[in-house]
C-alpha positions as CSV (number, residue, x, y, z in Angstrom):
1,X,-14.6,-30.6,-0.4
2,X,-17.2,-29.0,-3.0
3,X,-16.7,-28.4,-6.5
4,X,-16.2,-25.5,-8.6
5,X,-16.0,-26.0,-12.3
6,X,-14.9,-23.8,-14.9
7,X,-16.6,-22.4,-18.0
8,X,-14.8,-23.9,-21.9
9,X,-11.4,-22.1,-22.1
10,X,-11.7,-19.8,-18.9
11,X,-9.0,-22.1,-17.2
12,X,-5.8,-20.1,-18.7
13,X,-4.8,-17.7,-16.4
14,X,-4.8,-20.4,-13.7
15,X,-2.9,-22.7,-15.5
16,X,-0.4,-19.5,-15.7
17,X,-0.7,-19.6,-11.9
18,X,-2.6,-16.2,-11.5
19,X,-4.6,-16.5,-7.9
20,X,-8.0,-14.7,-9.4
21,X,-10.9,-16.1,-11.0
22,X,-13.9,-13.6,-11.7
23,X,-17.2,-14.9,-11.6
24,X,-18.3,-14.9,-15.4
25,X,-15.7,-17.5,-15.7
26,X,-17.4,-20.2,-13.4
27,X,-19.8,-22.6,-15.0
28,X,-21.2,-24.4,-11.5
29,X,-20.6,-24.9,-8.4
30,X,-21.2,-28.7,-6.8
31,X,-22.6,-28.5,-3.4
32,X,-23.5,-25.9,-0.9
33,X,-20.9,-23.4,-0.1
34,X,-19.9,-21.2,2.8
35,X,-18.4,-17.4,2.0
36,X,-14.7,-18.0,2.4
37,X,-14.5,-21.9,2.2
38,X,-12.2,-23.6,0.6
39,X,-13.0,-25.7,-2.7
40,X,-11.6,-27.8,-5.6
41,X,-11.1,-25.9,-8.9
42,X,-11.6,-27.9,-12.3
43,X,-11.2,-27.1,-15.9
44,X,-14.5,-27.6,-17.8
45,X,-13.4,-30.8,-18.5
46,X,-12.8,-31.9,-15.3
47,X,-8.6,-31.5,-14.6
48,X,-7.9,-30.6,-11.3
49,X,-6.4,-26.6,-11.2
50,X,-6.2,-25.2,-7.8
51,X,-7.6,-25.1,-3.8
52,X,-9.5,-21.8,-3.7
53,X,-11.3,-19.6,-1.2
54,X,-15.0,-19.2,-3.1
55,X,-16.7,-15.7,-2.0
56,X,-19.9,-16.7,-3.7
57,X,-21.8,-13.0,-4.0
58,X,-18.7,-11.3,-5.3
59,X,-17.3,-10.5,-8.5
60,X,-13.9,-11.7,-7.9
61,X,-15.6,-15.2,-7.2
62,X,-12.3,-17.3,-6.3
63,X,-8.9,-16.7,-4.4
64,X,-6.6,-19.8,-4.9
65,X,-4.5,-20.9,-2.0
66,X,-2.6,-23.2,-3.7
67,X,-1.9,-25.1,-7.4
68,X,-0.9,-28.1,-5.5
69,X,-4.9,-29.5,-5.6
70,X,-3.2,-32.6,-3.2
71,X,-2.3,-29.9,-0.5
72,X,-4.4,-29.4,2.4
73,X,-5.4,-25.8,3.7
74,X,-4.4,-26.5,7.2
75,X,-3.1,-25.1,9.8
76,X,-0.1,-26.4,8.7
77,X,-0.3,-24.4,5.3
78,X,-0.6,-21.3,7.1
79,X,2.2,-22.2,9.4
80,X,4.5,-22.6,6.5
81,X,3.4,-19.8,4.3
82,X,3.6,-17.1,6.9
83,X,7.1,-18.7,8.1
84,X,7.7,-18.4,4.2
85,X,6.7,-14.6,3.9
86,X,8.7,-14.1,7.7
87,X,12.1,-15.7,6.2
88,X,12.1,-13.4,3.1
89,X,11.7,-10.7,5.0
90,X,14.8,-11.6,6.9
91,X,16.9,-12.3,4.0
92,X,16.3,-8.7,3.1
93,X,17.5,-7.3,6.2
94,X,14.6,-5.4,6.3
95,X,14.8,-5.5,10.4
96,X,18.1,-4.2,10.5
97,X,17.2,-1.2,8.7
98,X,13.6,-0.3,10.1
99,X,11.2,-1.1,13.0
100,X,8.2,-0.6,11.0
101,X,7.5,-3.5,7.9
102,X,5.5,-5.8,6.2
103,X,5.9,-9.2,7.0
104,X,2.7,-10.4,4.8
105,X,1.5,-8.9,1.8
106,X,-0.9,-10.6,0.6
107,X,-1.5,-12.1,-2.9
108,X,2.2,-11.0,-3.0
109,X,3.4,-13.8,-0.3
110,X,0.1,-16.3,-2.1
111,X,-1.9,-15.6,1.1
112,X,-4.9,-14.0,-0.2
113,X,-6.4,-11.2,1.7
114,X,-3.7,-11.6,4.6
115,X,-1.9,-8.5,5.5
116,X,0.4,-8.2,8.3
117,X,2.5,-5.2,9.0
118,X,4.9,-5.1,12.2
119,X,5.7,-2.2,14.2
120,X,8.7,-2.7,16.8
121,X,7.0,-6.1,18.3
122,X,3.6,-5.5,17.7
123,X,1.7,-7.4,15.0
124,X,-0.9,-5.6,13.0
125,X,-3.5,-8.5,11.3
126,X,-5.8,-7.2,8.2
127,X,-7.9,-9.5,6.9
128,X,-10.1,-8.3,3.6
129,X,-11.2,-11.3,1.7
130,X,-13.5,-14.5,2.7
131,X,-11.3,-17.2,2.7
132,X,-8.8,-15.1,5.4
133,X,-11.6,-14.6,7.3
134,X,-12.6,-18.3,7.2
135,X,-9.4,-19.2,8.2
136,X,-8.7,-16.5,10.8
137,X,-8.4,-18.9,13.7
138,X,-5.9,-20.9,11.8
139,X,-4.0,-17.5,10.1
140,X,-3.7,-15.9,14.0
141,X,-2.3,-19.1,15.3
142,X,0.4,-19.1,12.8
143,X,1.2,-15.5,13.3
144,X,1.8,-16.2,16.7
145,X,4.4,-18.8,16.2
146,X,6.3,-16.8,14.4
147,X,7.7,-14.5,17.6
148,X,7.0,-13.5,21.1
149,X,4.6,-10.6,19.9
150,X,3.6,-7.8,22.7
151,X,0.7,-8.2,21.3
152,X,-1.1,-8.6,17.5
153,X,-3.8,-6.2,16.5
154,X,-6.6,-6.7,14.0
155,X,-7.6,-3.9,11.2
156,X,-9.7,-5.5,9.1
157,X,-11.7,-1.9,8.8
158,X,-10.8,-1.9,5.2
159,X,-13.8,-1.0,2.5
160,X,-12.9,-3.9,0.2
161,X,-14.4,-5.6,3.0
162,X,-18.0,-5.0,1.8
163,X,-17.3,-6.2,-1.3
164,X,-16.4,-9.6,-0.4
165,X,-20.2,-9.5,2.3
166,X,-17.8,-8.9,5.4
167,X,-18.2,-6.2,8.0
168,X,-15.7,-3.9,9.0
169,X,-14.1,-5.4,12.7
170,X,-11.0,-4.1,14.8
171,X,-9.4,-4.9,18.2
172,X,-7.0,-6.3,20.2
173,X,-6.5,-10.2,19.6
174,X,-3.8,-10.6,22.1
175,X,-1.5,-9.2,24.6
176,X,-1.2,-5.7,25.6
177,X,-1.3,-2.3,23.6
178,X,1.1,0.4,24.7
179,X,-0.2,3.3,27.0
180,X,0.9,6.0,24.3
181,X,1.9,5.5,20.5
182,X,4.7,3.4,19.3
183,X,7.8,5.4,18.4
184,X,9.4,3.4,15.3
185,X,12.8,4.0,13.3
186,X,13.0,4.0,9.9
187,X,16.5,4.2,8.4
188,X,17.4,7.1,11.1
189,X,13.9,8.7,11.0
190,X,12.1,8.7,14.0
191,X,8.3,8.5,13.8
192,X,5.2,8.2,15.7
193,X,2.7,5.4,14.4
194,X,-0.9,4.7,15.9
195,X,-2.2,1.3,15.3
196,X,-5.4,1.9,16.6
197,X,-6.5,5.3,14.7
198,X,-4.4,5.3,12.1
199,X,-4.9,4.9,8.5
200,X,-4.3,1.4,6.8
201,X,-2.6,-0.5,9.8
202,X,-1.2,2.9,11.4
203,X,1.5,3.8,8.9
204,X,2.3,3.7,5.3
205,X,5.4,1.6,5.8
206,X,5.3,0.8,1.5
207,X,7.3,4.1,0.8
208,X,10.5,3.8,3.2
209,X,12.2,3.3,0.3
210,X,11.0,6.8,-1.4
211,X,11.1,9.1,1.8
212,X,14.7,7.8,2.0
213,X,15.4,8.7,-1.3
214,X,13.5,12.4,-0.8
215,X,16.4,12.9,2.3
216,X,18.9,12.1,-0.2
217,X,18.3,14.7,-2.1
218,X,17.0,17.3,0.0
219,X,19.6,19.0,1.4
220,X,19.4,23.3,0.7
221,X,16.1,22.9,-1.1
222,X,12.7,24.2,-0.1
223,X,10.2,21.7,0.3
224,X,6.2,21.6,-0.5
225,X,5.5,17.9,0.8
226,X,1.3,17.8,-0.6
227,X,-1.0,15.2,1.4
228,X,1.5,14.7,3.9
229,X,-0.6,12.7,5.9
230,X,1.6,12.5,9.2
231,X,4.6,14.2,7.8
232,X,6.9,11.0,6.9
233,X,8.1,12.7,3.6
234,X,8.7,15.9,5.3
235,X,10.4,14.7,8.2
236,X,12.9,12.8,6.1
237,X,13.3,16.3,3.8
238,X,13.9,18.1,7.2
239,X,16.6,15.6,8.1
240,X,18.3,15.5,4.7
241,X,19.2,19.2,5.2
242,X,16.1,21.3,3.6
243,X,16.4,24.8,4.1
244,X,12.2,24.9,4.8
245,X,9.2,22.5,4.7
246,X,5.3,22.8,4.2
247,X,3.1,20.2,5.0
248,X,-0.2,20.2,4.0
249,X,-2.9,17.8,4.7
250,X,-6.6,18.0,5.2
251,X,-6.5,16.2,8.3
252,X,-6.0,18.7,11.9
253,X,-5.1,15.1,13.5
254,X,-3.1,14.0,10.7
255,X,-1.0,17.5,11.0
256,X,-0.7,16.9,14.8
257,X,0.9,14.4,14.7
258,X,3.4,15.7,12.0
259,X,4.4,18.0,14.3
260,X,5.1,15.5,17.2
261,X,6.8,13.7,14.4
262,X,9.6,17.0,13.9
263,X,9.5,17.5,17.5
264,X,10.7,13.8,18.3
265,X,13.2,14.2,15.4
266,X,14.3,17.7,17.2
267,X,14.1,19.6,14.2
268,X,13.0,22.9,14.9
269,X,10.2,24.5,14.6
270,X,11.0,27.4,11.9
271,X,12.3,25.1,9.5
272,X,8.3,23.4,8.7
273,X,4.7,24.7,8.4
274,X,2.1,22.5,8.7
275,X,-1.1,24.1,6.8
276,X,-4.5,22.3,7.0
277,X,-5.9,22.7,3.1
278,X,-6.7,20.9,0.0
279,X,-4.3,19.8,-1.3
280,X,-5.1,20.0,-5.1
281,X,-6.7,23.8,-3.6
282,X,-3.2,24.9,-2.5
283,X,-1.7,24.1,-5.6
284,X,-3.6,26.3,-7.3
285,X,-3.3,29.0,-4.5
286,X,0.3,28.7,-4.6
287,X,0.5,29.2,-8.4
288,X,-1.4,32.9,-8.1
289,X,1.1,33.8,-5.8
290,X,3.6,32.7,-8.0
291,X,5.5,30.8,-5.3
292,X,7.9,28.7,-6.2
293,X,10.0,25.5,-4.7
294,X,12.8,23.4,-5.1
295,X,11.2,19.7,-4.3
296,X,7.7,18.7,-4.3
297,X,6.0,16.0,-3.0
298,X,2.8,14.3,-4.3
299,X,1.4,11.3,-2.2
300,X,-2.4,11.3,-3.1
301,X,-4.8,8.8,-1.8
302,X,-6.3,6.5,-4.0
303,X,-8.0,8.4,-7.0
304,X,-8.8,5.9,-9.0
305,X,-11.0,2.9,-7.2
306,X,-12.7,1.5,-9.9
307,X,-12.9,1.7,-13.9
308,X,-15.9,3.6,-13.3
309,X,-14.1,6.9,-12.4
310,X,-10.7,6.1,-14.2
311,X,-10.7,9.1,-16.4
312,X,-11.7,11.0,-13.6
313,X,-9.1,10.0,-11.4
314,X,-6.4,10.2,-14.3
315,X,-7.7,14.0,-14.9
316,X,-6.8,14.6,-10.8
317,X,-3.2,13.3,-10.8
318,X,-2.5,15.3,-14.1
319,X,-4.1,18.3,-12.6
320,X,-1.5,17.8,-9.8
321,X,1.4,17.3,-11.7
322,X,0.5,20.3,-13.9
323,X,0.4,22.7,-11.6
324,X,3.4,21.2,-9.5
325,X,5.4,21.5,-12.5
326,X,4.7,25.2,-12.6
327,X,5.5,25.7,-9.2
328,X,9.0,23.9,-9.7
329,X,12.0,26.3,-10.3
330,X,14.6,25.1,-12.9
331,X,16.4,21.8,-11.4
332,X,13.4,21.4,-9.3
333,X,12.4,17.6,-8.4
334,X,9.0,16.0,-8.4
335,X,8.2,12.9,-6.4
336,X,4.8,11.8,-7.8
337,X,2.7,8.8,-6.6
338,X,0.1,6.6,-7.6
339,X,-1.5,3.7,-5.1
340,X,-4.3,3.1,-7.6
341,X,-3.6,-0.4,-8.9
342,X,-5.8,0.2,-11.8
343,X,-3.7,3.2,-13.0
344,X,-0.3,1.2,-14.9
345,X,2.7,2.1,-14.7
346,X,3.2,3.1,-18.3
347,X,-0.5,5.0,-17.9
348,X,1.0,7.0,-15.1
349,X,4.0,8.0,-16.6
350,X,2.4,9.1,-19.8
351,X,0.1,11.3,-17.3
352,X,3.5,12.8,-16.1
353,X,4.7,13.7,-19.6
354,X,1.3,14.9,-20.6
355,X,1.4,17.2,-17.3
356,X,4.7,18.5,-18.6
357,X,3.6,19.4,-22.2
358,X,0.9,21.2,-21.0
359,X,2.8,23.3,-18.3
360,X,5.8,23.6,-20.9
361,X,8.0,21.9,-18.8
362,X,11.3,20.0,-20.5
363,X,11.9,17.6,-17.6
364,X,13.5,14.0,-17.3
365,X,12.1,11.0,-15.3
366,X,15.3,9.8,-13.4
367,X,14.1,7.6,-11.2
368,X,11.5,4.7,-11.1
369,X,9.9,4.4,-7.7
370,X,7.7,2.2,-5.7
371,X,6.7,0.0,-2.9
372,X,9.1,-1.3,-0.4
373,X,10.5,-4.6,-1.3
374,X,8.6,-6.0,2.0
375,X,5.6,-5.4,-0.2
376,X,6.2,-8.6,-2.1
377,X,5.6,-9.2,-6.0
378,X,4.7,-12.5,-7.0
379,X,5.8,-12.8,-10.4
380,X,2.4,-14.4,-11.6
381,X,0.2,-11.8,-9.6
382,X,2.0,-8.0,-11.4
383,X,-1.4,-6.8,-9.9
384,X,0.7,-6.7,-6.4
385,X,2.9,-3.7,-8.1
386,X,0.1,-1.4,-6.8
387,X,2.5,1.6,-5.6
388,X,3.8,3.3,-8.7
389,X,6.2,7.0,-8.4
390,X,8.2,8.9,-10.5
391,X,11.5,11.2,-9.8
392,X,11.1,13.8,-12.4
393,X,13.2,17.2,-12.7
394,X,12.6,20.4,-14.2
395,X,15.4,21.1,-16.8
396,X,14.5,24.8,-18.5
């Protein structure tokens, strides 16, 4: 196995068991290395650290598999760490209460670049860093030990791909796809999910928890559910008793299939609108017309990617929130979301209460939300807390 060695006192946040090790922090590398490989990790003075996957022309330079530097990356370590992530899952109960869920998540469940979301009993693989990709054979073989799967899928279409010198690849590994899209229930809610077409790995299964708390509190209150992709939040508004719903997406597909998703739940027709805009454009239209609503929903995508266009990205999700807040009536709740992993929790919560000041808006945080708790932490990878939300009401 080659060698990777360490630059003088760069070997702290392994010893803290972090899995990341950027590049500036490597000294040399013994030996010719493949992308995605597994190697030894020393300390610039030679004790052993970790086994790592080594993606040689990125910046995040190694992935460690494991602190135990005796441990072989095997196909018995991948039989046991997926069986790992599978049994926590199961301890949850997360089956009983959902079709649709994430059975691996990543650096969350110490498999590096290995995401696995399930939907019924089909197996969606994504695979965005070189060491999973390496290792695919071994990582699909496990997978399939786990259950009887009608058949696993692979997404690795993922941009982060690029980064780590991988191309984008999808397609069926095994078994058989359904003729038409997989109908999955999530704590009562009926929805429609397409593995093949769909974003991430069909569905956005990391905020059950929040569409369950947006039915909770729906009930009489008219709804604006913003980016609404495929209508999860506004389905789960519909069933909690809203008196009306607006979805509004970009996507004419996305909105489509929002509409089979109220269909399949038999809600009827006048109590949603699906309207194909901007989002951050309807805001603003909405505010002329001085239109106002009980409960609003803000699930952007990702607006902050990189450090690069932080401030630009934090300048978006307070433009939201601003204008949201004036479109609130007093008592009116905000659910506000952030999947940008660089944007912190704290950050994003001071963006809310600078959104307030601005808009003159006395309002309370209430609630904390967040990812599903499929969507593993580790506690020495915080970096896994990617999905950060907010409750927030409107008090004057």
């Amino acid at each position: 196995m080659n060698k990777v060695f360490l630059k003088a006192n760069r070997d702290k946040s392994l010893k803290q068991r972090h899995p990341w090790v950027y590049s500036g922090a490597v000294a040399r590398v013994e030996g010719q290395v493949e992308n995605g490989e597994t190697v030894e990790v020393y300390s610039h003075s030679g004790e052993p650290l970790a086994l790592a996957a080594i993606s040689p022309g990125s910046q995040l330079a190694l992935r460690v598999w494991s602190f135990e530097v005796n441990k072989a990356v095997d196909q018995k370590f991948f039989d046991d760490a997926l069986a790992a992530a599978y049994d926590l899952r199961q301890t949850l109960n997360i089956p009983r209460h959902t079709t649709a869920w994430r059975l691996c998540s990543s650096e969350g469940d110490n498999l590096p670049g290995v995401t696995v979301d399930v939907y019924n009993n089909y197996a969606v693989l994504q695979l965005t860093s070189a060491g999973a990709e390496f290792n695919k054979d071994l990582i699909i073989n496990s997978l399939k030990k786990l259950q009887n799967w009608a058949a696993i899928y692979e997404r690795s279409d993922a941009a982060v791909r690029k980064y780590e010198k991988l191309a984008p690849r999808s397609g069926l590994i095994c078994g058989k796809l359904p003729e038409d899209l997989l109908e999955i229930n999530e704590d009562g809610r009926k929805l429609y999910v397409d593995i093949v077409n769909g974003h991430k790995s069909g569905f956005y299964c990391d905020q059950r928890e929040s569409r369950t708390a947006v039915q909770k509190f729906a009930q009489g209150k008219s709804v604006l559910n913003l980016f609404s992709y495929t209508g999860g939040f506004g389905v789960a508004a519909a069933l909690g008793g809203a008196k009306h719903v607006i979805n509004v997406d970009t996507s004419a597909p996305a909105l489509a299939m929002a509409a089979k998703n109220f269909a399949l739940n038999d809600i009827a027709p006048e109590k949603y609108e699906n309207i194909e805009a901007d989002g951050f454009s309807f805001l603003r239209k909405c505010r002329g017309e001085r239109r106002k609503f009980d409960l609003i929903i803000l699930d952007p995508p990702k607006l902050v990617d990189s450090m690069r266009n932080m401030a630009k990205g934090c300048r978006a999700y307070k433009d939201a929130m601003l204008q949201a807040f004036h479109l609130l009536d007093k008592g009116g709740m905000l659910f506000t979301f952030s999947c940008s992993g660089l944007v912190t929790r704290e950050l994003f919560a001071k963006i809310a209460a600078d959104a307030a000041n601005d808009a003159h808006c006395d309002a309370r945080i209430v609630a904390d939300l967040g990812q599903g708790s499929d969507h593993a932490i580790s506690t020495a990878f915080p970096e896994a807390r990617y999905l950060k939300g907010l409750l927030i009401v409107r008090c004057n």
